[in-house]
Each structure stands twice: as structure tokens, then as C-alpha cells.
PDB file with one MODEL, atoms N, CA, C and O in Angstrom:
MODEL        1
ATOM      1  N   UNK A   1       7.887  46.734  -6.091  1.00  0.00           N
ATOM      2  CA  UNK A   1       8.415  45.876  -7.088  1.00  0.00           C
ATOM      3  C   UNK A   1       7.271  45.201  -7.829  1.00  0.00           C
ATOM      4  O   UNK A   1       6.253  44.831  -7.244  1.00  0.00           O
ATOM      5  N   UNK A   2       7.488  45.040  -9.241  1.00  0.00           N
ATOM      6  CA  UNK A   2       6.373  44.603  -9.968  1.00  0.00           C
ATOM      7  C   UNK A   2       6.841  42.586  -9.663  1.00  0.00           C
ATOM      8  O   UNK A   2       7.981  42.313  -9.286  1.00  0.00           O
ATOM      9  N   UNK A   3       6.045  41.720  -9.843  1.00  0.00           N
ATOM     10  CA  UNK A   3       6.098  40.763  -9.733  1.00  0.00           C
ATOM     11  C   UNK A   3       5.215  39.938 -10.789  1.00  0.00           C
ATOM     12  O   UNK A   3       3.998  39.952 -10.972  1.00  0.00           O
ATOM     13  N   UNK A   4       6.273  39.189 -11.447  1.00  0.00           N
ATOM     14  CA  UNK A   4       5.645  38.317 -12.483  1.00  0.00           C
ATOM     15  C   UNK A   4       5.337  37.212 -12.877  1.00  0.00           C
ATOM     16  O   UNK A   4       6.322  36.486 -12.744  1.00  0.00           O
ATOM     17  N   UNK A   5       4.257  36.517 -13.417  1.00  0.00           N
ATOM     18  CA  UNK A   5       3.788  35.353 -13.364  1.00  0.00           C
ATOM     19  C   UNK A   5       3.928  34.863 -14.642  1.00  0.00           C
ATOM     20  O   UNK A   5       3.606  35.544 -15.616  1.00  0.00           O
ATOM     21  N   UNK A   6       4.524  33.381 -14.768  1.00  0.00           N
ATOM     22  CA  UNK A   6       4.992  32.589 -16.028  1.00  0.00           C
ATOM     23  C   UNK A   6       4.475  31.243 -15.558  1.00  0.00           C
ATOM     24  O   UNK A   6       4.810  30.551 -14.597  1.00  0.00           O
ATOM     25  N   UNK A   7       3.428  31.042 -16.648  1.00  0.00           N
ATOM     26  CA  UNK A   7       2.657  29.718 -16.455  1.00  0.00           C
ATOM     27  C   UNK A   7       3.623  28.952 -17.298  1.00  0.00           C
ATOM     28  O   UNK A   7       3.973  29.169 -18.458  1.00  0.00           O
ATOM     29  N   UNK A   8       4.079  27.743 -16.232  1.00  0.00           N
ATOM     30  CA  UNK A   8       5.089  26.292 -17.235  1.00  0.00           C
ATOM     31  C   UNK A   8       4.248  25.165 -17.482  1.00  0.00           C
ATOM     32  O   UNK A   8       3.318  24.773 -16.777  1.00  0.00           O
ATOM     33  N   UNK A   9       4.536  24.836 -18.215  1.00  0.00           N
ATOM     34  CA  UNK A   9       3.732  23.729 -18.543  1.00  0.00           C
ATOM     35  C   UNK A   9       3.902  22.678 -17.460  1.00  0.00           C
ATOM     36  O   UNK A   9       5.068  22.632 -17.069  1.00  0.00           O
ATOM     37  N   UNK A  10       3.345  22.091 -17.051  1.00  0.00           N
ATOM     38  CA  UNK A  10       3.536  20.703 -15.853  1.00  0.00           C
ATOM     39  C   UNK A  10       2.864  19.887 -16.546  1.00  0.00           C
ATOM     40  O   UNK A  10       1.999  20.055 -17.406  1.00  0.00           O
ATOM     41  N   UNK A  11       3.719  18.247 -15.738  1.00  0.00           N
ATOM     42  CA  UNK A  11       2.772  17.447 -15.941  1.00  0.00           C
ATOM     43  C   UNK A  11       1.341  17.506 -14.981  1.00  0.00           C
ATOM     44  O   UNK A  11       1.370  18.107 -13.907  1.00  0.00           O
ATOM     45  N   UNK A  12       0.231  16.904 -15.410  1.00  0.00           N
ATOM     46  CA  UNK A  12      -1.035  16.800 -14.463  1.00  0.00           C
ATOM     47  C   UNK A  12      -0.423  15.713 -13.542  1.00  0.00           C
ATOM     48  O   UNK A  12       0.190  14.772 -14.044  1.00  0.00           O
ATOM     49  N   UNK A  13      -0.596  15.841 -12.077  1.00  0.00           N
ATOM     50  CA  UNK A  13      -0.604  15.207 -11.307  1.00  0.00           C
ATOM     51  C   UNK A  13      -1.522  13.790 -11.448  1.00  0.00           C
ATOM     52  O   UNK A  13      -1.018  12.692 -11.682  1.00  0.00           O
ATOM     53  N   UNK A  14      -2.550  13.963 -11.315  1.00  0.00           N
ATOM     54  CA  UNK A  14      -3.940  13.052 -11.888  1.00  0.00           C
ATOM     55  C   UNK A  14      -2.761  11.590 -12.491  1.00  0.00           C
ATOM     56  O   UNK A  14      -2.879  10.660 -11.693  1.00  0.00           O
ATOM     57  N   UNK A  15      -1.994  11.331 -13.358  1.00  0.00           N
ATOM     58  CA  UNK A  15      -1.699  11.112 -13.695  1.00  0.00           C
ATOM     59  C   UNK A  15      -1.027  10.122 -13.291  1.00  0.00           C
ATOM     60  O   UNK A  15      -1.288   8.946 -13.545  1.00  0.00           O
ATOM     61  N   UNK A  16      -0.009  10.571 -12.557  1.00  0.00           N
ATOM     62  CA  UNK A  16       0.545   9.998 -11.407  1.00  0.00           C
ATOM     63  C   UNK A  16       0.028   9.032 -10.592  1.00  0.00           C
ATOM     64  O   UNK A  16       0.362   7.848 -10.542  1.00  0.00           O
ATOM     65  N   UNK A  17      -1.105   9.810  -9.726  1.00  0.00           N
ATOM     66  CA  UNK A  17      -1.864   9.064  -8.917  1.00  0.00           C
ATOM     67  C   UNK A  17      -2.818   7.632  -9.790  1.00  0.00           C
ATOM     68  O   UNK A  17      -3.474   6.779  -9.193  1.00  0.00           O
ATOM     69  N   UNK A  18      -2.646   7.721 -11.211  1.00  0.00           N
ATOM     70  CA  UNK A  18      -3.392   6.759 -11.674  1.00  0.00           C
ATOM     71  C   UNK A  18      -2.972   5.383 -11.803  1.00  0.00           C
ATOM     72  O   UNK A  18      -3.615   4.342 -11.673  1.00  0.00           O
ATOM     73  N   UNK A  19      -1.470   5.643 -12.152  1.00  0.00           N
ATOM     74  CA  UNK A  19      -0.235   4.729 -12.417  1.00  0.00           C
ATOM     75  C   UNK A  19      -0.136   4.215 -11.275  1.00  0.00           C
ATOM     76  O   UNK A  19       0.420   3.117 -11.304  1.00  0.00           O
ATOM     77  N   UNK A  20      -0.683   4.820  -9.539  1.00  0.00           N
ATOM     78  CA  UNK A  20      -0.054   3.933  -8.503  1.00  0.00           C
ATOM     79  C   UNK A  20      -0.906   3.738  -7.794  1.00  0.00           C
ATOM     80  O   UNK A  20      -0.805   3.775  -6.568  1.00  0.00           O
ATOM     81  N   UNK A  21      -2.269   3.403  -8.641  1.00  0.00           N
ATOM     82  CA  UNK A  21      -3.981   2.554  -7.896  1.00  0.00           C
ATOM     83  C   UNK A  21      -3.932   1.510  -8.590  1.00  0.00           C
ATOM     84  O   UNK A  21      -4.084   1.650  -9.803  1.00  0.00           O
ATOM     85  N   UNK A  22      -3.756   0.449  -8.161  1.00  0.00           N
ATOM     86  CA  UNK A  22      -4.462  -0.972  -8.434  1.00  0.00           C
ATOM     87  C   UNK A  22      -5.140  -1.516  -7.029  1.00  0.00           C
ATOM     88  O   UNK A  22      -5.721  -1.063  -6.042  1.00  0.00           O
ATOM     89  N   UNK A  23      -4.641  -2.934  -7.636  1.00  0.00           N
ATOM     90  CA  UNK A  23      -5.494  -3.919  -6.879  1.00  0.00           C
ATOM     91  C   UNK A  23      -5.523  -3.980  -5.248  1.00  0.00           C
ATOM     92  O   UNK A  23      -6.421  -4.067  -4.411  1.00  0.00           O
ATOM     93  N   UNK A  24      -3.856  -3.879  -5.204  1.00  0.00           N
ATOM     94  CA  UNK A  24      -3.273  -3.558  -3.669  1.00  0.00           C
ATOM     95  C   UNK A  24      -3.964  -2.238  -2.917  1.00  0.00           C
ATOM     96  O   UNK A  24      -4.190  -2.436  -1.724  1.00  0.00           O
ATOM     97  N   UNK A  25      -4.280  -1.115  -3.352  1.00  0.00           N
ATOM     98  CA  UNK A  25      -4.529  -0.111  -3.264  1.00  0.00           C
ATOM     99  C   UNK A  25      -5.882  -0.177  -2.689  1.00  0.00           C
ATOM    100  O   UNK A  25      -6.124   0.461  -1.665  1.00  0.00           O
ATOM    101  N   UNK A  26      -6.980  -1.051  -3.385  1.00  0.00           N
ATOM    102  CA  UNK A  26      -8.542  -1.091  -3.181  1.00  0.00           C
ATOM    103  C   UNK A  26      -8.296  -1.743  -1.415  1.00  0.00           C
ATOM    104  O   UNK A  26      -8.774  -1.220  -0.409  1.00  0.00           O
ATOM    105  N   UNK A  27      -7.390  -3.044  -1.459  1.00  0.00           N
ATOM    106  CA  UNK A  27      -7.463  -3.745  -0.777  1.00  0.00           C
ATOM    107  C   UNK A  27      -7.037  -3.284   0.878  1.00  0.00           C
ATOM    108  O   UNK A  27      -7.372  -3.690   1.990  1.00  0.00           O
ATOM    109  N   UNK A  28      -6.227  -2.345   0.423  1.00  0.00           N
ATOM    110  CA  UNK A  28      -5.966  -1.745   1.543  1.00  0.00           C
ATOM    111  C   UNK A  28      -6.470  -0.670   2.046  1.00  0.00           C
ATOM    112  O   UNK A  28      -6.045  -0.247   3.121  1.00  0.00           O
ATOM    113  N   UNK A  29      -7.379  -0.087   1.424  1.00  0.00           N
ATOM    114  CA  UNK A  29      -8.825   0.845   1.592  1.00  0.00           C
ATOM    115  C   UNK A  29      -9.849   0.198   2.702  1.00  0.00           C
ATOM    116  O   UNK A  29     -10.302   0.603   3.773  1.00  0.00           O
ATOM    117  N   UNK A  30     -10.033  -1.338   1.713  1.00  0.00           N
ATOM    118  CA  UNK A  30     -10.656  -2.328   2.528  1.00  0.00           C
ATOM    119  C   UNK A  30     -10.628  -2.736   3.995  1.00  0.00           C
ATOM    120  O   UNK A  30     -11.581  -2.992   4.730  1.00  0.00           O
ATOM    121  N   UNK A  31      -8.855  -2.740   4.352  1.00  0.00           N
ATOM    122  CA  UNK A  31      -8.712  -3.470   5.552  1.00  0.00           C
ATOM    123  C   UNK A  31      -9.015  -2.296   6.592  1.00  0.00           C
ATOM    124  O   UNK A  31      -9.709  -2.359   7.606  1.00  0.00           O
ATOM    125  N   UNK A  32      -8.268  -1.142   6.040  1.00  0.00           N
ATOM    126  CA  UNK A  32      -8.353  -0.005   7.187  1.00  0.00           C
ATOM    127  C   UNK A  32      -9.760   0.191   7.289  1.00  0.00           C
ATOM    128  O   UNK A  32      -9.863   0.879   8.305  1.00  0.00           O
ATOM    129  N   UNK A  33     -10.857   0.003   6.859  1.00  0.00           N
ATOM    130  CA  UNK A  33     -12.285   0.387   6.619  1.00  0.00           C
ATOM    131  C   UNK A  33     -13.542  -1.441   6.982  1.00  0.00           C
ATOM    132  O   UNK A  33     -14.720  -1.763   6.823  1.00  0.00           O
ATOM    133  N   UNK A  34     -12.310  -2.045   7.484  1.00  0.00           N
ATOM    134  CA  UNK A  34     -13.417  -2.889   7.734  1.00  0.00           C
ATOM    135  C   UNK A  34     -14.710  -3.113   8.515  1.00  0.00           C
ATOM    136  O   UNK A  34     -15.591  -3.945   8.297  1.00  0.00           O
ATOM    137  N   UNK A  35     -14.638  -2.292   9.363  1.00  0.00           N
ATOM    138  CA  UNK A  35     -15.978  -1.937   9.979  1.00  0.00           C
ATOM    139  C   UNK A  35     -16.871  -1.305   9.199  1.00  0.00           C
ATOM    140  O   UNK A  35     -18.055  -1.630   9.117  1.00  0.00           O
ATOM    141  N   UNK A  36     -16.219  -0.168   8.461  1.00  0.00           N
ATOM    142  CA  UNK A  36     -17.782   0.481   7.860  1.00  0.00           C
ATOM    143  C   UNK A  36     -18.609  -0.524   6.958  1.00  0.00           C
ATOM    144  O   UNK A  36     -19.762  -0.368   6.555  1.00  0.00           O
ATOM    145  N   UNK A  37     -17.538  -1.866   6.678  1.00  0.00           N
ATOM    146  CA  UNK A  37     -17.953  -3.025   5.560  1.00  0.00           C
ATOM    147  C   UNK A  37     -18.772  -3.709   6.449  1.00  0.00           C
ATOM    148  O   UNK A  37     -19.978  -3.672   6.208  1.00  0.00           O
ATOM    149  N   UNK A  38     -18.308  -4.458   7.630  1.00  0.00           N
ATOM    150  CA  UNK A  38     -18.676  -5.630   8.641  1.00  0.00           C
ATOM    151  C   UNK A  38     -19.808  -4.775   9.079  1.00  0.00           C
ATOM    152  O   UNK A  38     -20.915  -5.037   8.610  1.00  0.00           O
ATOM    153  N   UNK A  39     -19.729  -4.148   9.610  1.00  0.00           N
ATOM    154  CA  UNK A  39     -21.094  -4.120  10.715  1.00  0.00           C
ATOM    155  C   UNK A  39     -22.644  -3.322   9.669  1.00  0.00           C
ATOM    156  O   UNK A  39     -23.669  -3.422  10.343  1.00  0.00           O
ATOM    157  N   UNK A  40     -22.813  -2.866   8.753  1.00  0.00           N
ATOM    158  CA  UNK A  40     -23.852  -3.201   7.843  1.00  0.00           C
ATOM    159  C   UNK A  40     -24.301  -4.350   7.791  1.00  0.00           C
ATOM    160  O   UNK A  40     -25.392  -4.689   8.248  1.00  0.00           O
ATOM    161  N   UNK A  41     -23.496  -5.077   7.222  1.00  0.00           N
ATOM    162  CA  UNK A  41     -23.525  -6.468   6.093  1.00  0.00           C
ATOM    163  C   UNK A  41     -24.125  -7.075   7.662  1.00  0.00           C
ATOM    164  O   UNK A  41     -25.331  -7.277   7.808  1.00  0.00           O
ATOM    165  N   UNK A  42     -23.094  -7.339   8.824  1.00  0.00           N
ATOM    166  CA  UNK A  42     -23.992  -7.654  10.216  1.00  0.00           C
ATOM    167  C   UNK A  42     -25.188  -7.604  10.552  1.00  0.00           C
ATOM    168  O   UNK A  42     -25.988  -8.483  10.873  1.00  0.00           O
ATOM    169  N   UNK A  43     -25.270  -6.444  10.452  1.00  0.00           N
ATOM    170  CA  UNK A  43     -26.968  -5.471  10.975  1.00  0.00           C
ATOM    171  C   UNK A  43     -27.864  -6.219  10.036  1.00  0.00           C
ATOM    172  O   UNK A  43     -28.919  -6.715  10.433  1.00  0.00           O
ATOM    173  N   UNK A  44     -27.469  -6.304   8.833  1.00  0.00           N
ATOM    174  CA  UNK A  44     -28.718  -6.580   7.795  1.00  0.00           C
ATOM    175  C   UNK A  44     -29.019  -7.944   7.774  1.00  0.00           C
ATOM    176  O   UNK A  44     -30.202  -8.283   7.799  1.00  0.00           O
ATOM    177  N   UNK A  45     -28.029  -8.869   7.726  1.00  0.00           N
ATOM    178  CA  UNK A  45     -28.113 -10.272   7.986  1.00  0.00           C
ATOM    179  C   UNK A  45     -28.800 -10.918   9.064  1.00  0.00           C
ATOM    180  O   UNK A  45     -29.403 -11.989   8.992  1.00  0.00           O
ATOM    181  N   UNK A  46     -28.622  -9.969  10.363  1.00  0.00           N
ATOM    182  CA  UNK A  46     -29.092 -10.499  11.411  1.00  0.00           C
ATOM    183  C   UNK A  46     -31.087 -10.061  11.394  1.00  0.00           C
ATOM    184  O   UNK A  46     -32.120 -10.625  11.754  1.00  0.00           O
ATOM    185  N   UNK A  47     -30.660  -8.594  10.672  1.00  0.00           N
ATOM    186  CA  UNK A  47     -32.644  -8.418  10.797  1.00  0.00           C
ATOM    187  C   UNK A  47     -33.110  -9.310   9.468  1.00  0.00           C
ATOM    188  O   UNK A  47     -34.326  -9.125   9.420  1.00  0.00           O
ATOM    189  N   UNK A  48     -32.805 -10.027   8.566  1.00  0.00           N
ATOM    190  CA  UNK A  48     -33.357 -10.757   7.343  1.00  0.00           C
ATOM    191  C   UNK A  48     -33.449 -12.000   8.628  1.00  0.00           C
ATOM    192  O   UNK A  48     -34.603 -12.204   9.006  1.00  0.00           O
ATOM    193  N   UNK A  49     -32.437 -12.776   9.271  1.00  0.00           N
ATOM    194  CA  UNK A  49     -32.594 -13.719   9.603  1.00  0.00           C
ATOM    195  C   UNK A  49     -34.259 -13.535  10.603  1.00  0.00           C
ATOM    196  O   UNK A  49     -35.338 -14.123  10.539  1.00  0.00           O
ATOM    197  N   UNK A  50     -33.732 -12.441  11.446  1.00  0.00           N
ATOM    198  CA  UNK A  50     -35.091 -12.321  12.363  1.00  0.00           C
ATOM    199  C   UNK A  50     -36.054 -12.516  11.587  1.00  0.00           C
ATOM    200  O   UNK A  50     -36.609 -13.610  11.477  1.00  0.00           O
ATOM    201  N   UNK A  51     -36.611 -10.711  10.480  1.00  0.00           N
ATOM    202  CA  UNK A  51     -37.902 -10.874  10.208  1.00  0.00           C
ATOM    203  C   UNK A  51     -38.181 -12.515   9.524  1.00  0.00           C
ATOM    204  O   UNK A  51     -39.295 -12.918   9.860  1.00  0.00           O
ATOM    205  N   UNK A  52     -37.558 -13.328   8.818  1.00  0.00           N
ATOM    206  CA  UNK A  52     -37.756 -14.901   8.422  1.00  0.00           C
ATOM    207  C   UNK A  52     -38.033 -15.617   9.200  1.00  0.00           C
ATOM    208  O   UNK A  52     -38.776 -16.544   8.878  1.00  0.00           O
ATOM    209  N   UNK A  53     -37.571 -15.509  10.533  1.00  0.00           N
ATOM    210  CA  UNK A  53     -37.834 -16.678  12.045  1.00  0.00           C
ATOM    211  C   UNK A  53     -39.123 -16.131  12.429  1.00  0.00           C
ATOM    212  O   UNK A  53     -39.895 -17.052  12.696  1.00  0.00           O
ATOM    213  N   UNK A  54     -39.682 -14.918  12.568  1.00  0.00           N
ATOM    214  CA  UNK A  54     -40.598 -14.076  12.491  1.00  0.00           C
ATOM    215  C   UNK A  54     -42.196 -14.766  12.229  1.00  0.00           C
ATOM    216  O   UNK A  54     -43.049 -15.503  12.725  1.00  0.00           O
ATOM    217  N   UNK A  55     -41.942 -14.113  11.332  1.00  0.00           N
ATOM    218  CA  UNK A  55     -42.994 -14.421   9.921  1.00  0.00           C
ATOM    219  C   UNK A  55     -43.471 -15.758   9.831  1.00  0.00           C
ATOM    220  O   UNK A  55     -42.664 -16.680   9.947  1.00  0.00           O
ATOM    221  N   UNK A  56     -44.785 -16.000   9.620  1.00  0.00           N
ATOM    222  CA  UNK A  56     -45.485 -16.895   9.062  1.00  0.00           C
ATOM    223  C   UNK A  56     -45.404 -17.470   8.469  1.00  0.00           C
ATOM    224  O   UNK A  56     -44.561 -16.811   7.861  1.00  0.00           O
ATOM    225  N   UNK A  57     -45.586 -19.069   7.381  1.00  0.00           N
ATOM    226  CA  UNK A  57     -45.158 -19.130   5.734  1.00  0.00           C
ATOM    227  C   UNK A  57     -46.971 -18.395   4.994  1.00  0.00           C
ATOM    228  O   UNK A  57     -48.187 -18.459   5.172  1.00  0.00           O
ATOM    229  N   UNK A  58     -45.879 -17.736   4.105  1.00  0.00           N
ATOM    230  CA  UNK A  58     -47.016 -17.235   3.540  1.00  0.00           C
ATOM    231  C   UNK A  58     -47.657 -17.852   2.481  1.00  0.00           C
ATOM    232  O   UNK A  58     -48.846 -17.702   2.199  1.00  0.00           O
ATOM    233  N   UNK A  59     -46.804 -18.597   1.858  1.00  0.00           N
ATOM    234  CA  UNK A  59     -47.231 -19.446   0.884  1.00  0.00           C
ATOM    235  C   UNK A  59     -47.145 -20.836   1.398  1.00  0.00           C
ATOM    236  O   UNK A  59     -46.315 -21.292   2.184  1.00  0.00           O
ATOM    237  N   UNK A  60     -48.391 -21.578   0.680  1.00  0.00           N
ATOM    238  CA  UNK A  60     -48.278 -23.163   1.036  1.00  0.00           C
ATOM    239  C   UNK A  60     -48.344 -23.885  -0.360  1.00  0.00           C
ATOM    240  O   UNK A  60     -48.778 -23.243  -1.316  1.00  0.00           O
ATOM    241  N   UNK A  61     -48.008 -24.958  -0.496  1.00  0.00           N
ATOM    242  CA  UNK A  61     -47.923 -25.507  -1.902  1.00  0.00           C
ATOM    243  C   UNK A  61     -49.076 -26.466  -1.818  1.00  0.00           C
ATOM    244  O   UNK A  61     -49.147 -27.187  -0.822  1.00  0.00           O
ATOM    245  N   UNK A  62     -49.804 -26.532  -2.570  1.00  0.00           N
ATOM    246  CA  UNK A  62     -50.821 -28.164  -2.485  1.00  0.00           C
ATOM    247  C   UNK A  62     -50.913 -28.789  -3.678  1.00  0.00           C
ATOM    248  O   UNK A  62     -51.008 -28.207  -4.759  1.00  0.00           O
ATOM    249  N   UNK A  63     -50.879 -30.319  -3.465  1.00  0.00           N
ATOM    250  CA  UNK A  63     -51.346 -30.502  -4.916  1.00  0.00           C
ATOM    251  C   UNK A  63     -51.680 -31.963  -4.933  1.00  0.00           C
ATOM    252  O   UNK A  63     -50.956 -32.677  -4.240  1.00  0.00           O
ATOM    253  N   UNK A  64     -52.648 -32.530  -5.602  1.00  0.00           N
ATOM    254  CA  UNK A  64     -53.238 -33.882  -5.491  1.00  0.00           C
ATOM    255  C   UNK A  64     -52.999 -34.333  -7.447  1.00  0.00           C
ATOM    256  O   UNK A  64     -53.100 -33.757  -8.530  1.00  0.00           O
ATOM    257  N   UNK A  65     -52.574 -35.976  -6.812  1.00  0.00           N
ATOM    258  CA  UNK A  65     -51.864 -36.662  -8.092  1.00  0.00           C
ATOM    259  C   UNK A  65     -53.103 -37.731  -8.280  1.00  0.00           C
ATOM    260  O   UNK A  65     -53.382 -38.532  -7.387  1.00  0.00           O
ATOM    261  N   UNK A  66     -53.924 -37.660  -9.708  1.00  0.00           N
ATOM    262  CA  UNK A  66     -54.877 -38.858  -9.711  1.00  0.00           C
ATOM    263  C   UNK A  66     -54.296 -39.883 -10.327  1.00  0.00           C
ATOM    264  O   UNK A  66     -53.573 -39.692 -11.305  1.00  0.00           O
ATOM    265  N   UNK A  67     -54.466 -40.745  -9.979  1.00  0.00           N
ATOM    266  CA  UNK A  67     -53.784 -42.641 -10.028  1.00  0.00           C
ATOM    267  C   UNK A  67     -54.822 -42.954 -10.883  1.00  0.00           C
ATOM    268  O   UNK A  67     -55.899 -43.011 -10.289  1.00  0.00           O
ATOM    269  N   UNK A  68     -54.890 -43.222 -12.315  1.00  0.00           N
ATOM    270  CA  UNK A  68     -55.722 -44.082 -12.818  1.00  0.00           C
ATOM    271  C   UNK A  68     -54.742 -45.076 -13.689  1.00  0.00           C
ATOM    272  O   UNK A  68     -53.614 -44.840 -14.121  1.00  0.00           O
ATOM    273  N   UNK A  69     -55.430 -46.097 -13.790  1.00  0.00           N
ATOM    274  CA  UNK A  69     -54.851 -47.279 -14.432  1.00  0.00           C
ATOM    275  C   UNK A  69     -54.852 -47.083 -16.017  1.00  0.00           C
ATOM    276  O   UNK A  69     -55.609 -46.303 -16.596  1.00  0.00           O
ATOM    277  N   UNK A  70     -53.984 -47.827 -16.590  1.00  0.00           N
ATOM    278  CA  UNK A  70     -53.702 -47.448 -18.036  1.00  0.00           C
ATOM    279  C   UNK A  70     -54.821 -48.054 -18.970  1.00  0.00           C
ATOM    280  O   UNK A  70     -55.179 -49.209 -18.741  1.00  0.00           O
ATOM    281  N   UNK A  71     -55.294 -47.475 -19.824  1.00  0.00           N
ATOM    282  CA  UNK A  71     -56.704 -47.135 -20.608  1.00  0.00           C
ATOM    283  C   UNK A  71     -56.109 -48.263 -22.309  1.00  0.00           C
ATOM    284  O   UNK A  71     -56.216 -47.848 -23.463  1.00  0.00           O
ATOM    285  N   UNK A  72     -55.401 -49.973 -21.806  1.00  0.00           N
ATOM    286  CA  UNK A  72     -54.929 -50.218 -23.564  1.00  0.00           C
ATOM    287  C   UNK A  72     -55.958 -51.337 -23.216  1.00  0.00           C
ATOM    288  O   UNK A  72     -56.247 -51.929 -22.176  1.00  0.00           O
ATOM    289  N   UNK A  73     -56.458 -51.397 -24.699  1.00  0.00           N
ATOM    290  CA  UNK A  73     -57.032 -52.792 -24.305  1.00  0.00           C
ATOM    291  C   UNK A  73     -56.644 -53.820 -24.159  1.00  0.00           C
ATOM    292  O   UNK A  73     -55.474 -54.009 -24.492  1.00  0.00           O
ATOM    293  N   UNK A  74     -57.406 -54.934 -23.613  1.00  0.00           N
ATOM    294  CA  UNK A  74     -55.985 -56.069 -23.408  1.00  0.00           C
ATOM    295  C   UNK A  74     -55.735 -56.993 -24.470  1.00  0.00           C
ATOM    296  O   UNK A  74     -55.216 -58.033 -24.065  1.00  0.00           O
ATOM    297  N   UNK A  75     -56.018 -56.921 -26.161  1.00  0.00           N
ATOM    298  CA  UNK A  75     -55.745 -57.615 -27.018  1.00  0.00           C
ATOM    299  C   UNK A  75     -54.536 -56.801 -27.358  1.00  0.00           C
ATOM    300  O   UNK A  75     -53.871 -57.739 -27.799  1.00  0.00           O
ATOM    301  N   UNK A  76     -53.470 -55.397 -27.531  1.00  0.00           N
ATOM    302  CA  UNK A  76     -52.840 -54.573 -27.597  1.00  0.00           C
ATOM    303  C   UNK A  76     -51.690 -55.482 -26.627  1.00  0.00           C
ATOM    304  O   UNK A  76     -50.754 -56.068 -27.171  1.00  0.00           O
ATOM    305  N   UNK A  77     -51.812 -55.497 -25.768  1.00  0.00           N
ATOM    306  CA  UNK A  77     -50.919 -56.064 -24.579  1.00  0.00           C
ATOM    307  C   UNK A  77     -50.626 -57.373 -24.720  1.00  0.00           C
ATOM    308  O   UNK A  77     -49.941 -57.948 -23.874  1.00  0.00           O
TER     309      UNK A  77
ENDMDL
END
């Protein structure tokens, strides 16, 4: 038997799926996935805190203020 093929027009699916992603959608990506979020953000926080407790200060600030008395003469005053 010969067998024949008739392309119909459809809608694109794509389409569909676009109309039913929002906000709710991200958020609930989020919750089921909270570990792959938490324990990075963990890991990294905890080695910034270390290498900082760590470390030396590397920079120091200095700075000296000269005090001189005001330069009017005293007929001005």
C-alpha cells in the first residue's frame, strides 16, 4: 500500500509554552532548585569571610593635620 503524507498547518507549540511562563513559573524553578542556589552562594560567603579574617590589612591610612594659628593682623580684628 502506498502511504501518504499531508503537511497541516499547526499552530507552533513554542507559543503556548510562552503564554504559560511568568513570574510564578521562575519562582517555582527556584524553590525545587534551592540547593543548587544555597550552597554556592554558602561556599563563597564562607571562603570571602575566611580569606578577610585571614589576611593582613594591606592598606593603612596616615595622615598628619598642621595647627597653625590664623595669619590677620590684629588692627583687622
Amino acid at each position: 500500500m502506498v502511504q501518504t503524507y499531508t503537511a497541516t498547518a499547526q499552530q507552533p507549540a513554542q507559543s503556548e509554552q510562552d503564554q504559560a511562563i511568568d513570574l510564578a513559573h521562575y519562582i517555582g524553578i527556584f524553590r525545587r532548585r534551592i540547593f543548587y542556589f544555597a550552597i554556592p552562594f554558602v561556599l563563597i560567603l564562607i571562603i570571602g569571610f575566611l580569606i578577610s579574617a585571614i589576611q593582613r590589612p594591606i592598606y593603612r591610612a596616615e595622615g598628619k593635620i598642621l595647627v597653625e594659628p590664623p595669619a590677620i593682623p590684629t588692627d583687622l580684628v
